[in-house]
N, C-alpha and C positions, 0 to 999 in steps of 0.2 A: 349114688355117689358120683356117678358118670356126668349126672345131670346136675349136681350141687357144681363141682370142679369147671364145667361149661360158662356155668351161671359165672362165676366167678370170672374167667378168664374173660368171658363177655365185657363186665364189667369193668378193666382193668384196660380192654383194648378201647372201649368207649372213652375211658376219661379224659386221655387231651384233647376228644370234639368237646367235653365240657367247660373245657378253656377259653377264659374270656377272651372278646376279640380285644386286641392291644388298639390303645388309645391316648393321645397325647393333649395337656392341657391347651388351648388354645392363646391366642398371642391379643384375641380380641373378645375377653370377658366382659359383652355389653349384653345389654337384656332392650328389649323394645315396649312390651305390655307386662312385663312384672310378673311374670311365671316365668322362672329361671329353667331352662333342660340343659338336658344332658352334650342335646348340641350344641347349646350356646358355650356349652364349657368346655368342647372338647373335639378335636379335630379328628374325624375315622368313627364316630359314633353312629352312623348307618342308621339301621331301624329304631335305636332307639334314641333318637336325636330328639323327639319330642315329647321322653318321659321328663316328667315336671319334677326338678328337685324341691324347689326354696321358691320363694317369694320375693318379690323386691319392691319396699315400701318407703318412698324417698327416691335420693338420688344414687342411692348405692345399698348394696350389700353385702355381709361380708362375711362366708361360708366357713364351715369350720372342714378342711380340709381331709380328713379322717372320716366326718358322715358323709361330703361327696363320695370320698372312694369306695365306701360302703354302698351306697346307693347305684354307683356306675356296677359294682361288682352282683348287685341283685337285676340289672339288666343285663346282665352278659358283656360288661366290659371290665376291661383288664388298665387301671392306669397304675402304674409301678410308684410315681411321686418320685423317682429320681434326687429331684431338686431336695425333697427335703421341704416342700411349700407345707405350712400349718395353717396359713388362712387364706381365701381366695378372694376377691376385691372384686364385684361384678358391678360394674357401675350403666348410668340408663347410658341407651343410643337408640336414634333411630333406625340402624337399621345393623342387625347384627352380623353380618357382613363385612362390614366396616373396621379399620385396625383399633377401634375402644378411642378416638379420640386422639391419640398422638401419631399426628401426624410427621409424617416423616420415619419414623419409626421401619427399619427394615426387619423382613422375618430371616430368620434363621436358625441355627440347633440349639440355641443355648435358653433357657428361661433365665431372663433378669425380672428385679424390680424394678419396673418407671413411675416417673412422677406424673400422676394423669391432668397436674393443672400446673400452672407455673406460680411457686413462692417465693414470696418476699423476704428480705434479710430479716431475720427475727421472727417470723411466722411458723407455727409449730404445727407438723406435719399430722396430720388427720388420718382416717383409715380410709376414708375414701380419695385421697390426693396421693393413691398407690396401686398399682393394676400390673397386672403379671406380664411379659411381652416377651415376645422372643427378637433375640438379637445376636449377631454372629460373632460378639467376643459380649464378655462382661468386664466393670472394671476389677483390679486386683483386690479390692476393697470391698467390693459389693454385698450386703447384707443378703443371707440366706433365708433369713426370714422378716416380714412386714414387722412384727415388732423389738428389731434392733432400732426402725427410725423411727415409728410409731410414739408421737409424744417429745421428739426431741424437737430444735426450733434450728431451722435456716441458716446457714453461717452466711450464707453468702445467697445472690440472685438464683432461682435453680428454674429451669427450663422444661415444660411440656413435652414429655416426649423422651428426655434425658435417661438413664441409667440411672439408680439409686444408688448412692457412693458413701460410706458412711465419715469420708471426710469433708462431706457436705451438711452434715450438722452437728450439735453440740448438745447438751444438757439445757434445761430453759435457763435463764438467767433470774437469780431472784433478791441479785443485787444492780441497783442500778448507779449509774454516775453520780453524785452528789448525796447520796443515801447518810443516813447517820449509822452507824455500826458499831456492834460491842465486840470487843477484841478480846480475847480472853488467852490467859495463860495458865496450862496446869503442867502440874509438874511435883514428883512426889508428896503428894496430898496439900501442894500451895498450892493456890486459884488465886490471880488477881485478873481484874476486869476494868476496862475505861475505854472512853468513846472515840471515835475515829470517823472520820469522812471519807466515806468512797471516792476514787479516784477515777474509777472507770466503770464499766458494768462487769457480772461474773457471775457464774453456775459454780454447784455446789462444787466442790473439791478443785477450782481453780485459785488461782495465784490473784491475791489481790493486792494493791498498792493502796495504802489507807494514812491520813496525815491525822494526826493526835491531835485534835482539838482542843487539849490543852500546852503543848510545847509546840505544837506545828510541824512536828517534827516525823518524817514520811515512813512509812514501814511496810516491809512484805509480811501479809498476811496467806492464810487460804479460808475460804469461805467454808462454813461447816453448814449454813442454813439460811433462811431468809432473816437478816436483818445483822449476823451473827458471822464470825472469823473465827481463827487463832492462830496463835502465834508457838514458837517452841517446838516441841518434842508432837504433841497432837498435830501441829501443823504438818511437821514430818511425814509423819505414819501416813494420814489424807492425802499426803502430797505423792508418794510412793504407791499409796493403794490404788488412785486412779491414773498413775504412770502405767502398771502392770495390767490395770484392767482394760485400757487404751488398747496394750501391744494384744493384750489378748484375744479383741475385741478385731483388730485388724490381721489376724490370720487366716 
């Protein structure tokens, strides 16, 4: 019994040396020959800086942030995800050392999202044109995870190097300036419908300004899809749902 009870407290005093060593994502997730480790992902990974997680086949890779930690925590590291990161953007360098490409880029406590290339107004963000960095504020805006911008297009010029702000991009656009468009109106089981010319370009659940090609005559619609508006009580509700989803979205 003496020796059961030993055995136990043994145990018991041993387990926080079983505690991984604490490890922080690093600010320059580049790869050189295409066998991703644990150092290249991770700053304080010691001995096991050269266990091989992923592969990287192309110019980028892009981890699923849940089987790193898994994989850091079967070498004896401990990374907590703080941020809340769900995917990890490892893209090539030569030499992994180096801050991933954006230059300029200062370290410090915080993990943001940067844009690892610079886009053009209207050019929709990729998963590799996004790498994790650290930087000593973030903006009040800044998406917590890759796929808030993931998919959406450029509102404006966006800089290498930059923070990821999500009022730097928009929904893609899938109506363009001069388009032909169907305007539809429902409302207590009436639908009428007739055609209208885009006034400007617009994403879905935006405001659009459309002239009646047959009176000429200008009208606010909101876009419901490619090709397609309405107007009325539908237009409303669209117009409301992505008011709410905006403010939501910027918390």
């Amino acid at each position: 019994m003496k020796a059961l009870a030993f055995s136990v407290a043994a145990l018991l005093i041993a387990t926080p040396a079983l505690a991984g060593q604490a490890v922080s994502l690093r600010s320059d997730t580049t790869d050189a020959d295409g066998k991703i480790t644990l150092g290249e992902l991770f700053d304080g990974a010691g001995a096991a800086s050269n266990v091989v997680v992923a592969a990287r086949i192309g110019p980028s890779a892009v981890l699923d942030a849940g089987a790193v930690q898994i994989a850091a925590r079967r070498a004896g590291l401990d990374w907590t995800n703080d941020a809340g990161v769900r995917r990890i953007i490892v893209r090539q360098g030569s030499d992994s050392g180096s801050n991933g490409g954006l230059a300029g880029a200062p370290r410090g406590n915080v993990e943001v999202l940067a844009y690892a290339r610079s886009l053009a107004t209207g050019e929709m963000v990729q998963p590799e044109d996004l790498v994790w960095t650290k930087m000593a504020a973030s903006p009040s805006d800044a998406p917590r995870d890759a796929d808030a911008v993931i998919g959406m297009t450029a509102k404006r010029p966006l800089r290498q190097g930059s923070a990821a702000s999500l009022r730097d991009v928009s929904t893609p656009q899938v109506i363009k300036a001069g388009d032909i468009v169907a305007v539809t109106y429902e409302d207590a089981g009436v639908a009428l419908t007739l055609q209208g010319k885009a006034m400007a370009a617009a994403a879905i659940g935006e405001s659009l300004m459309v002239q009646n090609t047959a009176s000429k005559k200008i009208i606010e619609t909101v876009v419901t899809g490619p090709g397609s508006t309405a107007v009325g009580p539908q237009a409303m509700r669209l117009k409301a749902n992505r008011n709410n989803t905006l403010r939501y979205a910027a918390r």
